[in-house]
TIVO-195869 format. One line per 4 residues: number of its first residue (from 0); for each residue x, y, z of C-alpha. Coordinates in Angstrom, 1 decimal. Each point is the difference from the previous one (the first is absolute). Example, Ala and Ser with C-alpha at 12.3 -4.5 7.8 and 13.67 -1.06 7.14 Angstrom:
<recs>
0 = 12.3 -4.5 7.8 | 1.4 3.4 -0.7
</recs>
This chain:
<recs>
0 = -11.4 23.2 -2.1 | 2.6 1.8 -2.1 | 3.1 -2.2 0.5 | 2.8 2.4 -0.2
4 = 3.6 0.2 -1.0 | 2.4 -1.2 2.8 | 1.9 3.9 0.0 | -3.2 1.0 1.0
8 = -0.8 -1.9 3.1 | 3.0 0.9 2.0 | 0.9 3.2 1.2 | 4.2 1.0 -0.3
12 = 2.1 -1.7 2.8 | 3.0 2.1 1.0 | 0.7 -1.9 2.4 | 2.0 -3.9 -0.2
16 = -2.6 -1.6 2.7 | 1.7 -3.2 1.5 | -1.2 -1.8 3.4 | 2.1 -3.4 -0.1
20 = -0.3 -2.5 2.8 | 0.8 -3.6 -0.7 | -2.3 -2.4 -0.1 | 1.2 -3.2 2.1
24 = -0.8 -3.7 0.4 | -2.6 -1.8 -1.9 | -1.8 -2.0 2.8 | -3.8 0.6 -1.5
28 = -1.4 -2.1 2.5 | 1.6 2.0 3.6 | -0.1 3.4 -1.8 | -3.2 1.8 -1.1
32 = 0.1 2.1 -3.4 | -0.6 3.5 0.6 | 0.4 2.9 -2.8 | 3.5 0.3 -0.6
36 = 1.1 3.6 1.5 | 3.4 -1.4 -0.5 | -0.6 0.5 -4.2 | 2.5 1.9 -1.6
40 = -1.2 2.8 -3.1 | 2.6 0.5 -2.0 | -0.4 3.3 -2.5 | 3.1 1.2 -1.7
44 = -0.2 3.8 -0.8 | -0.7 1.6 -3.2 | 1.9 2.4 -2.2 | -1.9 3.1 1.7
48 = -0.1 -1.6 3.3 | 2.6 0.7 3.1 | 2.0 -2.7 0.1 | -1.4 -1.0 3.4
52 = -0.3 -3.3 0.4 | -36.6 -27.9 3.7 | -2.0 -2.3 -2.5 | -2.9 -1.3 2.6
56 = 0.4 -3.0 -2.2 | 3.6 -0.4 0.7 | -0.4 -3.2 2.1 | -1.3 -2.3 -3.0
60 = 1.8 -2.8 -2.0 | 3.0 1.3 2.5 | 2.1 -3.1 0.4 | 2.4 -0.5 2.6
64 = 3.4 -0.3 -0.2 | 0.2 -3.5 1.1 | -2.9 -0.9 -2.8 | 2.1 1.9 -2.3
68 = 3.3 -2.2 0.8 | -1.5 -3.2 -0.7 | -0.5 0.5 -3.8 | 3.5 -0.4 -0.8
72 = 1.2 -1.6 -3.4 | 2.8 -1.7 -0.8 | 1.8 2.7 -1.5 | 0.0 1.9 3.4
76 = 2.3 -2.4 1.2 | 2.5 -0.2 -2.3 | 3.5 0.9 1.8 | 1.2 3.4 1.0
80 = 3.0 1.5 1.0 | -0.2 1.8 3.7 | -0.6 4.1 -0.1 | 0.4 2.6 2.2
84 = -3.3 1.6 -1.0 | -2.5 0.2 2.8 | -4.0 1.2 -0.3 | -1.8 0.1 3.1
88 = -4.1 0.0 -0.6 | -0.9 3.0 1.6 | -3.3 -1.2 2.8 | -1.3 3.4 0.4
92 = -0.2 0.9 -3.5 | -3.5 1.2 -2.0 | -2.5 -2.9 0.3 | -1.2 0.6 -3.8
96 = -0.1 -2.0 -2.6 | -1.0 0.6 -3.6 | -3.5 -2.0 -1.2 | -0.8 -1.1 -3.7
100 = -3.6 -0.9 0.1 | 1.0 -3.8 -1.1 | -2.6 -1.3 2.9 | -2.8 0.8 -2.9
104 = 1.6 -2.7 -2.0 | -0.3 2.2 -3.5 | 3.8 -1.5 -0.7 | 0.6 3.8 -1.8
108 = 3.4 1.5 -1.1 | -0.5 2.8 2.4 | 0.7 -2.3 3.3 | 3.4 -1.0 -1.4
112 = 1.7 3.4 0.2 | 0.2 0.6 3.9 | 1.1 3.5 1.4 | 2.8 1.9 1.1
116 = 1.6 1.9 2.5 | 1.6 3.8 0.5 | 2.6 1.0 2.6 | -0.1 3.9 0.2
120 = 0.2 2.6 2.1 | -3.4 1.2 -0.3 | 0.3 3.0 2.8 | 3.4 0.5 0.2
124 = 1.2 -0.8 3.8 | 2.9 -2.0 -1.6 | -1.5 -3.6 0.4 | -1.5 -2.1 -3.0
128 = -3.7 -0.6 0.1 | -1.5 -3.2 -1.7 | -2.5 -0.2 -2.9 | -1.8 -2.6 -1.0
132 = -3.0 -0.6 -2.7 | -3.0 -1.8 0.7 | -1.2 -2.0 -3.0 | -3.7 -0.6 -0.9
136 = -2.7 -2.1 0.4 | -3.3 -0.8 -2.2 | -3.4 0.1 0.6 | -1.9 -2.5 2.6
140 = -3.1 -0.3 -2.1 | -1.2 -1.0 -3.4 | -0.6 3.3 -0.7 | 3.1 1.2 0.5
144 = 2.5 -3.2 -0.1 | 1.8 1.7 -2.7 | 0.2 3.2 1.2 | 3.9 1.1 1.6
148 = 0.7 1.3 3.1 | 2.7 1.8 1.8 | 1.6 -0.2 3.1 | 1.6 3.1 1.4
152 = 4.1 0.3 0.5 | 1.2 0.3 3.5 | 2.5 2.3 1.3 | 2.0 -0.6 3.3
156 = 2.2 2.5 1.1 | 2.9 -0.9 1.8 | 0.2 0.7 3.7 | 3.9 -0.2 0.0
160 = 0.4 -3.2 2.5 | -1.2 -2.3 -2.5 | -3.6 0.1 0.6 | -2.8 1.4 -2.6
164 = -3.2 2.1 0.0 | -2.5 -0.2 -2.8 | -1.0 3.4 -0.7 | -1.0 -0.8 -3.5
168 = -3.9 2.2 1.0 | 1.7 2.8 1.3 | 2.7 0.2 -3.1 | -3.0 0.2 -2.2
172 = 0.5 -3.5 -1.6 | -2.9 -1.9 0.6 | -1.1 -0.5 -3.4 | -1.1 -3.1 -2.2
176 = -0.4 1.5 -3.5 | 1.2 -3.1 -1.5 | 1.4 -3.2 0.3 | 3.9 0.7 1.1
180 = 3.2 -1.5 -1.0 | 3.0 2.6 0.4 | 1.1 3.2 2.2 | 2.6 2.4 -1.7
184 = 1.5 2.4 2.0 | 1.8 3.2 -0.8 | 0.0 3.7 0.2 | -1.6 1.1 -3.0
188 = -0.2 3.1 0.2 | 3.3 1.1 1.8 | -1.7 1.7 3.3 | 1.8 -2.3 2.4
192 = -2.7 -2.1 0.9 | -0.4 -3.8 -1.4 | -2.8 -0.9 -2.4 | -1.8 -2.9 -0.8
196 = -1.6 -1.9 -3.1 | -2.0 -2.7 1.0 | -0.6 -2.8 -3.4 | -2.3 -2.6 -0.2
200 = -2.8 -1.3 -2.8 | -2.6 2.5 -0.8 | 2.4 3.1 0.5 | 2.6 2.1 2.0
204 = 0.1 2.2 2.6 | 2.4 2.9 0.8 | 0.2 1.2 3.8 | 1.4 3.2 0.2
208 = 2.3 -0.1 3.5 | -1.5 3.7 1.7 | 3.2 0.2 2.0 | -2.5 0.1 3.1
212 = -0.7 -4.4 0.8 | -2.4 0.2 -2.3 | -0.5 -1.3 -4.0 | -2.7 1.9 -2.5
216 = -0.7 -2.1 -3.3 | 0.6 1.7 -3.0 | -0.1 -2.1 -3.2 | -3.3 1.5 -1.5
220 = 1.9 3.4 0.5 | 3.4 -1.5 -1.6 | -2.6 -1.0 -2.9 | 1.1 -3.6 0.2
224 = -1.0 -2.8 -2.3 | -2.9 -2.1 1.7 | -0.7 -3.7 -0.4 | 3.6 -1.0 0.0
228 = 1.3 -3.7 1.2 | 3.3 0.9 1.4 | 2.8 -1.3 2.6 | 3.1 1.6 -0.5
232 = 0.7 4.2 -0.7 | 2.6 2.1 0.7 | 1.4 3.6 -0.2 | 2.9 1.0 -1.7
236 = 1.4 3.3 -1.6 | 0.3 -1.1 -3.7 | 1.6 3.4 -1.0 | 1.3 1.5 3.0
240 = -1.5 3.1 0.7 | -0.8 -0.8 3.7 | -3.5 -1.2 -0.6 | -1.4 -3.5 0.0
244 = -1.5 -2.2 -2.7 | -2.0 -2.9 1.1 | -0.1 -3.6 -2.3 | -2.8 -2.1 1.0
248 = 0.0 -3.3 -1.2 | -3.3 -2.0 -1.1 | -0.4 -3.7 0.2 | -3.0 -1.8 -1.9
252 = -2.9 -0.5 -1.6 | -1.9 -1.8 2.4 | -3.7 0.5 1.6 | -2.5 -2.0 0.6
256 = -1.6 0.7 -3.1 | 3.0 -1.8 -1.5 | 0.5 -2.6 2.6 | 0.6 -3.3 -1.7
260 = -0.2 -3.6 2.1 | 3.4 -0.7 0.1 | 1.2 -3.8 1.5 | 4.0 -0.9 1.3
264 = 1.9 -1.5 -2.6 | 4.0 -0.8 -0.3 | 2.2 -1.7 -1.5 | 3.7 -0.7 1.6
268 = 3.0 -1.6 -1.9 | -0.7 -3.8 0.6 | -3.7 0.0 -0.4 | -2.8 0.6 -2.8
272 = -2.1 3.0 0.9 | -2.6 -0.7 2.8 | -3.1 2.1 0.7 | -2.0 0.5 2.4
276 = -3.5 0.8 0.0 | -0.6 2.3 3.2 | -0.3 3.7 -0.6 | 3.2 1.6 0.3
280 = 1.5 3.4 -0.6 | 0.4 0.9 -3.5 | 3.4 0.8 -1.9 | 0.8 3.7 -0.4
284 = 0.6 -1.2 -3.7 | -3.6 -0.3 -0.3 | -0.6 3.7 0.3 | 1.3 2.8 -1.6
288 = 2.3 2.6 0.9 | -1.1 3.6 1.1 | 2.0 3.7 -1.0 | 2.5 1.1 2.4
292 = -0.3 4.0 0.5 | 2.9 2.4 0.8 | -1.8 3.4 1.4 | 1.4 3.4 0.5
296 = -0.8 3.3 2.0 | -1.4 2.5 -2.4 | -0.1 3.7 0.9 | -3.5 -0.5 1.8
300 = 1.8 -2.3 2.1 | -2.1 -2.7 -1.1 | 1.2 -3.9 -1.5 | -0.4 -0.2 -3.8
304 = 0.9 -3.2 -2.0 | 3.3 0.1 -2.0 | 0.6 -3.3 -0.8 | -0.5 0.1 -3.7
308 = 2.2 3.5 -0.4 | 2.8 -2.1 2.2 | 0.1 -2.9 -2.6 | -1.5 -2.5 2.9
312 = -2.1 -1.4 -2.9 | -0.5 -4.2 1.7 | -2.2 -1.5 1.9 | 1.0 -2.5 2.6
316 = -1.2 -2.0 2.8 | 2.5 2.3 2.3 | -0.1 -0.6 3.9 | 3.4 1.2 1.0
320 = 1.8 3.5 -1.1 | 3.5 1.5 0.9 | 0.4 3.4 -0.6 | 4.2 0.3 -0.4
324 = 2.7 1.1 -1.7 | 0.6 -3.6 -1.5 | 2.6 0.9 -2.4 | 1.8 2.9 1.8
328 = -0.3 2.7 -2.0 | -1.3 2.2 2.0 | -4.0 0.1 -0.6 | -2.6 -2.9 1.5
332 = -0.8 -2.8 -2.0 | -3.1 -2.1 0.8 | -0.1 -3.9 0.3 | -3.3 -1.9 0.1
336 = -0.3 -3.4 0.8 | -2.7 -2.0 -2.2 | -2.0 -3.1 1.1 | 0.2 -2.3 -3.2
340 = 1.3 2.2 -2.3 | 3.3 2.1 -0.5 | 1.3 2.0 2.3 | -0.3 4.1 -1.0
344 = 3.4 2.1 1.0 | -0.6 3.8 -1.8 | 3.0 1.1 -0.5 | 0.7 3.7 0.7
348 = 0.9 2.0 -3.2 | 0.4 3.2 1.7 | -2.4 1.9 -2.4 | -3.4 -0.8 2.1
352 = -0.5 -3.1 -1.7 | 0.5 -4.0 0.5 | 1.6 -2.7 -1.6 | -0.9 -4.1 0.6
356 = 2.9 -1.2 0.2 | -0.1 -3.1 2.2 | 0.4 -2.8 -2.5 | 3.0 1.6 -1.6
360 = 1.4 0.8 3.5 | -0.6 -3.7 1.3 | -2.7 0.8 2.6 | -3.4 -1.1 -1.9
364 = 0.8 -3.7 0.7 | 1.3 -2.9 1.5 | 3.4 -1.6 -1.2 | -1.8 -2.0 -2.5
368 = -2.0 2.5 -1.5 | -3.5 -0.9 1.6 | -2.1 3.0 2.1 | -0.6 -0.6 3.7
372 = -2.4 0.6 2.3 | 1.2 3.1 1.4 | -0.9 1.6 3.2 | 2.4 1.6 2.2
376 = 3.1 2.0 -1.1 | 2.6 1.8 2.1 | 3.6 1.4 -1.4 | 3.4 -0.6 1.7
380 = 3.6 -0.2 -0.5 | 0.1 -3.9 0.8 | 3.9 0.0 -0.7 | 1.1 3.6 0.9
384 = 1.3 0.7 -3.2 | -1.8 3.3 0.0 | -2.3 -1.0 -2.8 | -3.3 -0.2 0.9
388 = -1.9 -3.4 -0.2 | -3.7 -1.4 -0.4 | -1.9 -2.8 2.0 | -2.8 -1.0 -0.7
392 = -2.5 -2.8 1.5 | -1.8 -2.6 -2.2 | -2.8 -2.8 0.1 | 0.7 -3.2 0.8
396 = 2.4 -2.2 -2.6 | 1.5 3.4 -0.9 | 3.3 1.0 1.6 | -0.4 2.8 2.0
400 = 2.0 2.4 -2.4 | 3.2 1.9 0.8 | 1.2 2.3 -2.7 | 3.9 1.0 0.0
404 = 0.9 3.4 -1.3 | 2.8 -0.3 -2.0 | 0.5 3.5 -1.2 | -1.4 2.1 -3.2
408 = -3.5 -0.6 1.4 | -0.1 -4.2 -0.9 | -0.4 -2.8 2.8 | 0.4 -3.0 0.4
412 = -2.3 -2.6 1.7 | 2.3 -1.4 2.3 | -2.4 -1.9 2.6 | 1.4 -3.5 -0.4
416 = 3.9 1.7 0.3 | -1.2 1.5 3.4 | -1.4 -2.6 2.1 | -3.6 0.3 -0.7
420 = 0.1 -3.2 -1.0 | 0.5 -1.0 3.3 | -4.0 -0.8 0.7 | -2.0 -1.1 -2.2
424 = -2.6 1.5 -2.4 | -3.3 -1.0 1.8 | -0.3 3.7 1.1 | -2.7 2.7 -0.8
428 = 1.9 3.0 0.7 | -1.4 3.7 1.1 | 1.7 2.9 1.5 | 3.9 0.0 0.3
432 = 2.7 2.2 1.3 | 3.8 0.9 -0.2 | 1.3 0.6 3.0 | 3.1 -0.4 2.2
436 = -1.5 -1.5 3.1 | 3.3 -1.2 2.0 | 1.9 3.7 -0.8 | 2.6 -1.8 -1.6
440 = 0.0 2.1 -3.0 | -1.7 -2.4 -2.7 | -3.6 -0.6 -0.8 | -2.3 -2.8 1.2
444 = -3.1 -1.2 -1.5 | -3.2 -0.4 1.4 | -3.3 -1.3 -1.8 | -3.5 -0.7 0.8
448 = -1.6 -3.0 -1.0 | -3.7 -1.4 -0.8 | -1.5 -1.6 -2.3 | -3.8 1.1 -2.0
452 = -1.2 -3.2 -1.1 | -2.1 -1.6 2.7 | 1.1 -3.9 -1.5 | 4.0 0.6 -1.2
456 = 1.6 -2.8 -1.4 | 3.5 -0.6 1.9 | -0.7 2.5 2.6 | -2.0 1.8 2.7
460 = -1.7 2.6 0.1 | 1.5 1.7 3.6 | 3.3 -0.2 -0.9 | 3.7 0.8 2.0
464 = 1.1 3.7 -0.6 | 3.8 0.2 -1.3 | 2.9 1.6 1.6 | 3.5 0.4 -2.1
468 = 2.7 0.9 1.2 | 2.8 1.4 -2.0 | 3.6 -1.6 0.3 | 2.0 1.1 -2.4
472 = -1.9 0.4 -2.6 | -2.3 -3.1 -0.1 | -3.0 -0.8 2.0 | -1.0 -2.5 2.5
476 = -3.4 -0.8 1.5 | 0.5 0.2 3.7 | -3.8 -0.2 0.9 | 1.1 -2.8 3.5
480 = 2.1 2.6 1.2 | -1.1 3.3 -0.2 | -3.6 -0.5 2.3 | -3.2 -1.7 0.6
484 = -2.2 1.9 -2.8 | 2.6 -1.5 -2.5 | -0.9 -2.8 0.8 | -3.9 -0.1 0.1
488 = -1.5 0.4 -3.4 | -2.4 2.8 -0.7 | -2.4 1.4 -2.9 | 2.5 2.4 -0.6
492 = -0.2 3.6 -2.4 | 1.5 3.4 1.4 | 3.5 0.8 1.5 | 0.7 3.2 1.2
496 = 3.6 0.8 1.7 | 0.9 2.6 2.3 | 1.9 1.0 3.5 | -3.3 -0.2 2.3
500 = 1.9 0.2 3.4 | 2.8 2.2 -1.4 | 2.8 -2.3 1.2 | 2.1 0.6 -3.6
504 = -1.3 -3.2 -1.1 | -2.8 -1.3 -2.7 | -3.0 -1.4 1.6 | -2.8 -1.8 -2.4
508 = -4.1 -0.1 -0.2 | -1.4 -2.5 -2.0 | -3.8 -0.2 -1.4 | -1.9 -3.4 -0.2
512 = -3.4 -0.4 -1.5 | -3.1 -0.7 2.5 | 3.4 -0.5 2.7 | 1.3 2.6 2.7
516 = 2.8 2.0 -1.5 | 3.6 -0.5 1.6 | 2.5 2.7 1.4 | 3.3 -1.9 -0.1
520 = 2.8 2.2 2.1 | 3.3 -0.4 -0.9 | 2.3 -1.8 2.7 | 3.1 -0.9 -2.2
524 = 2.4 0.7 2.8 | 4.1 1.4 -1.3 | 1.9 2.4 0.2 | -0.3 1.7 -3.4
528 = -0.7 3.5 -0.4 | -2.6 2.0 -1.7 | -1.2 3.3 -1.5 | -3.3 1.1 -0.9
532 = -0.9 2.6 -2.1 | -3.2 2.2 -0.7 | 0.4 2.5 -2.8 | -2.2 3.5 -0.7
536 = 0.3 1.0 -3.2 | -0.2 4.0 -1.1 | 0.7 0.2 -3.3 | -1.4 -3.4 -1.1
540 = -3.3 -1.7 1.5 | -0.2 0.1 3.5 | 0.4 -3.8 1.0 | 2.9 -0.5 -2.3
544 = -1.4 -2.7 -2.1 | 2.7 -1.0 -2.2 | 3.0 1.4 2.0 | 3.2 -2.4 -0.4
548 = 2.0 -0.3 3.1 | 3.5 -1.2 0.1 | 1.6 -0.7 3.3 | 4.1 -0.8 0.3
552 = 1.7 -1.7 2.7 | 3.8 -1.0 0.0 | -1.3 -3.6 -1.2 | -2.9 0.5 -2.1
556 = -2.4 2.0 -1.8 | -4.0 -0.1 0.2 | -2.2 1.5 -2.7 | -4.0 0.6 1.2
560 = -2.9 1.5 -1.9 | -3.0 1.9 1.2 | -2.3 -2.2 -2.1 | -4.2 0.0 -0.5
564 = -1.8 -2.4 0.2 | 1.1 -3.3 0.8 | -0.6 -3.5 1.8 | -3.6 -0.8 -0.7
568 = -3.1 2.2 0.7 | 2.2 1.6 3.1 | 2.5 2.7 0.7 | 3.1 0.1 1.8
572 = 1.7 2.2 2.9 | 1.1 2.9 -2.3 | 3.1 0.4 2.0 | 3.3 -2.2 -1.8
576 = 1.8 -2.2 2.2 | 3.8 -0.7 0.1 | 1.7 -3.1 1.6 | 4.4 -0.2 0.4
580 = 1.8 -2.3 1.9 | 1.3 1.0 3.2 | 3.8 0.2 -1.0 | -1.2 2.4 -2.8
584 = 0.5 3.8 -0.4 | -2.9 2.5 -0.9 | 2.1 2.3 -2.5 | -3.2 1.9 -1.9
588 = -3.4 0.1 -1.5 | -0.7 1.0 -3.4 | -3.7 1.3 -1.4 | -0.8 0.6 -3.3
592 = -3.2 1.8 0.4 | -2.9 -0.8 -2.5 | 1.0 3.3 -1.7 | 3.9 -1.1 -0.5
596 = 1.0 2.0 2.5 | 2.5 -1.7 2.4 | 0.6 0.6 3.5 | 3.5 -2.1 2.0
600 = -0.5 -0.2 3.9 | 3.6 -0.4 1.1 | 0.5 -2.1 3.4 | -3.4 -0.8 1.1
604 = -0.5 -2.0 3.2 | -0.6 -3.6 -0.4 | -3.3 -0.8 2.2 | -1.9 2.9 -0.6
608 = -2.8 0.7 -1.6 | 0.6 3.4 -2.5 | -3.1 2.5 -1.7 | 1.9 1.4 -3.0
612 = -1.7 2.8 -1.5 | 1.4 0.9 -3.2 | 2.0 3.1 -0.6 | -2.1 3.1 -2.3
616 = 2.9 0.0 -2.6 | 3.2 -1.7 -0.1 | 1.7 -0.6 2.8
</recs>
């Protein structure tokens, strides 16, 4: 399908259409979610416009939580300062859980990975829907004992009272091409309707969203590339005229043809190296790196390879991307995270083509030079400076890596100076998130944990997810407090935020490997306020992927981006959240559309959940 400029897709409002109710209380548990008629659409005139205003398998290696709890290390229970924060595990939730195939005891690099999870609005009734990948298996017999599987995704539409239906056959998505890992989500091709790429080993799937409940699979007609190993894509406008690129990472070299026997071995700082002799998953140093590819819509409407014309020249062992405007200059950037080797940010030159620039802009490595184990990745503005920042979540002995921006597109790596030495290192961190889950106007963290190596040294392998919260500035692990899943631990890999119940606050699934997923609704009880915004774009692409958003109270100011891509091998609520204390004043919103258009709503209610479709010209 043709995707088509946003101008196009919209026919001329004369009309200012506003239907504003107030949306009031946040008790989750008493009130049922229901499509929000109270949402407000917000689309200032233009110049020539009157100014009128389920796996079957889903049961196996499941663990309960109270299994879960006891494998607790030491680091767990180091001290913790009390939170506010509070995460209720949601009983009535999906009863899926990803599956890697490890029960054929092949010990590959494939089961490592895990799977993701998508909140989107996949018919459009004003509720999020869930996604979440399968995985893989291998063959049962010597015949075919190294042949790979998939397992379908599952979809599971949201009822509004906080009960699901799988209605993953009648959406069309009951397919297991390949072994999964990821689900991207996003409206490629600007009809209104939510998309979705599916990545995994052995290649990629495109579902084109019919606008009717149902999917139709399109890669072969997008002329994607085949036999890919991929986790982490996303779409992004790299020269802003309204239509989407997509950047899909690659991982590594590995198949069974180049499978080596691989034992546990470690050294730590008081001890000689010790090895052991069971067969144990292999380094991702062992293996090398596969070619990202940036794709673009041609005139035939079909996906053709630019990488090499765009300057994106390396290959590395990528498993997270960010598609954002990093260095705010007004056209997306793209960030990869690397497993072993440096980090890739392409820098945006504004002329179609890229730049590496990560080492010279202090995001290739950790504070001592060394490249991490990267996985997840998510952007924020930790200190509310207004500069945009960089997380990213590393193997275990590596910090878990928070870069500072510090202006003229350079950061700083900062984790020690914010608290995230307050744990330990014995993590193996996966997907991650910004986002402000007590509405109090700063960011949290939260991070999913699990380790690949079936015999770790120093640590398990279910391990405690982390929750940050954000005072001040600095972090601090406040796992005891903020709910029972905190405190269990978990083979943990995607993270996907998003309003489920639409309360005005941030509710969280989590993905486990061969484990039930978790929907975790948010029960942080205050009195702080909150906006929401979802933003149409006209001029630019329609989802408004790399839109900057400024909001002003009389105490503070907020900067958000529309970002793709993001946490690890998931995809976010595409709406932006705002938190404000209670004694603050809502003075104005600020978008600077993707096309450098910008757009002030004066006033706005606090509470209330706003569409903002951008003006035709300048307002």
């Amino acid at each position: 399908m043709l995707p088509r400029f946003p101008a196009s897709c919209y026919p001329a409002f004369t009309i200012l259409l506003i239907s504003l109710t107030l949306l009031a209380g946040c008790d989750s548990e008493n009130r049922p979610a229901q499509p929000d008629p109270a949402e407000t659409t917000i689309e200032q005139p233009s110049d020539d416009s009157p100014q009128n205003s389920q796996n079957p398998d889903s049961t196996n290696g499941q663990a309960s939580q109270a299994t879960q709890a006891s494998q607790i290390s030491p680091e767990d229970n180091l001290p913790e300062p009390p939170s506010n924060l509070r995460f209720k595990i949601l009983e009535t939730g999906p009863d899926f859980s990803y599956q890697n195939g490890e029960e054929a005891g092949h010990v590959t690099m494939v089961e490592t990975l895990g799977g993701g999870v998508a909140l989107f609005d996949y018919n459009n009734d004003g509720l999020l829907d869930i996604l979440l990948t399968g995985g893989g298996r291998f063959g049962e017999d010597r015949k075919e004992a190294t042949e790979i599987f998939g397992h379908p995704p599952a979809l599971f539409q949201n009822n509004g009272d906080l009960t699901f239906t799988d209605m993953t056959t009648q959406a069309g998505l009951d397919h297991n091409d390949f072994y999964s890992h990821g689900a991207i989500t996003q409206d490629y091709d600007n009809d209104g309707f939510v998309d979705l790429v599916i990545t995994g080993y052995g290649g990629i799937l495109v579902f084109h969203n019919n606008g009717d409940g149902t999917f139709e699979e399109v890669a072969q007609q997008l002329h994607l590339p085949k036999d890919l190993w991929s986790v982490g894509a996303a779409w992004g406008d790299i020269n802003n005229d309204g239509i989407l690129e997509l950047y899909v990472a690659q991982y590594i070299d590995w198949s069974f043809a180049n499978h080596p026997f691989c034992t546990g071995q470690d050294s730590n700082f008081l001890s000689q190296q010790t090895v052991d002799n069971r067969r144990d998953i292999c380094s991702p140093r062992d293996f090398a790196p596969l070619p990202d590819f940036l794709l673009q819509f041609n005139d035939e409407a079909t996906l053709v390879d630019i990488s090499r014309q765009a300057g994106i020249d390396q290959a590395g062992k990528g498993l997270g991307v960010l598609m954002a405007d990093v260095d705010l200059d007004g056209d997306l950037d793209i960030y990869v995270t690397n497993d072993t080797v440096a980090n890739f940010l392409w820098t945006n030159q504004g002329d179609g083509t890229f730049a590496e620039t990560a080492t010279l802009c202090g995001v290739g490595f950790d504070n001592n030079g060394n490249a991490d184990g990267s996985m997840g990745i998510d952007m924020g503005d930790f200190n509310m400076d207004g500069l945009p920042d960089l997380f990213v979540t590393n193997f275990q002995n590596e910090q878990f890596a928070l870069y500072k921006n510090i202006g003229n597109a350079l950061f700083q790596h900062v984790s020690s100076a914010s608290g995230l030495l307050s744990f330990q290192s014995v993590y193996v961190g996966w997907g991650t998130t910004f986002m402000d889950a007590d509405r109090d106007g700063d960011e949290d963290l939260f991070i999913a944990n699990g380790h690949v190596k079936l015999y770790p040294t120093d640590a398990t392998i279910a391990q405690w997810p982390i929750a940050l919260e954000n005072i001040e500035g600095r972090y601090a692990k406040v796992n005891k407090s903020v709910g029972s899943y905190f405190t269990s631990a978990h083979k943990g890999r995607g993270i996907a935020q998003g309003d489920l119940d639409n309360d005005g606050d941030l509710d969280l699934v989590y993905t486990h490997i061969n484990e039930r997923c978790s929907i975790l609704i948010n029960e942080t009880s205050n009195d702080n306020q909150w906006l929401s915004l979802k933003l149409v774009g006209r001029q630019s692409n329609r989802a408004a992927v790399g839109a900057l958003v400024t909001l002003v109270t009389d105490q503070q100011k907020q900067v958000r981006q529309i970002k793709g891509g993001s946490s690890y091998a998931s995809s976010n609520d595409p709406r932006l959240f705002f938190g404000f204390p209670q004694d603050q004043k809502l003075e104005s919103v600020t978008i600077r559309w993707p096309n450098g258009m910008e757009q002030t709503i004066p006033t706005p209610a606090a509470n209330t959940a706003l569409t903002v479709l951008q003006p035709h010209s300048t307002p």
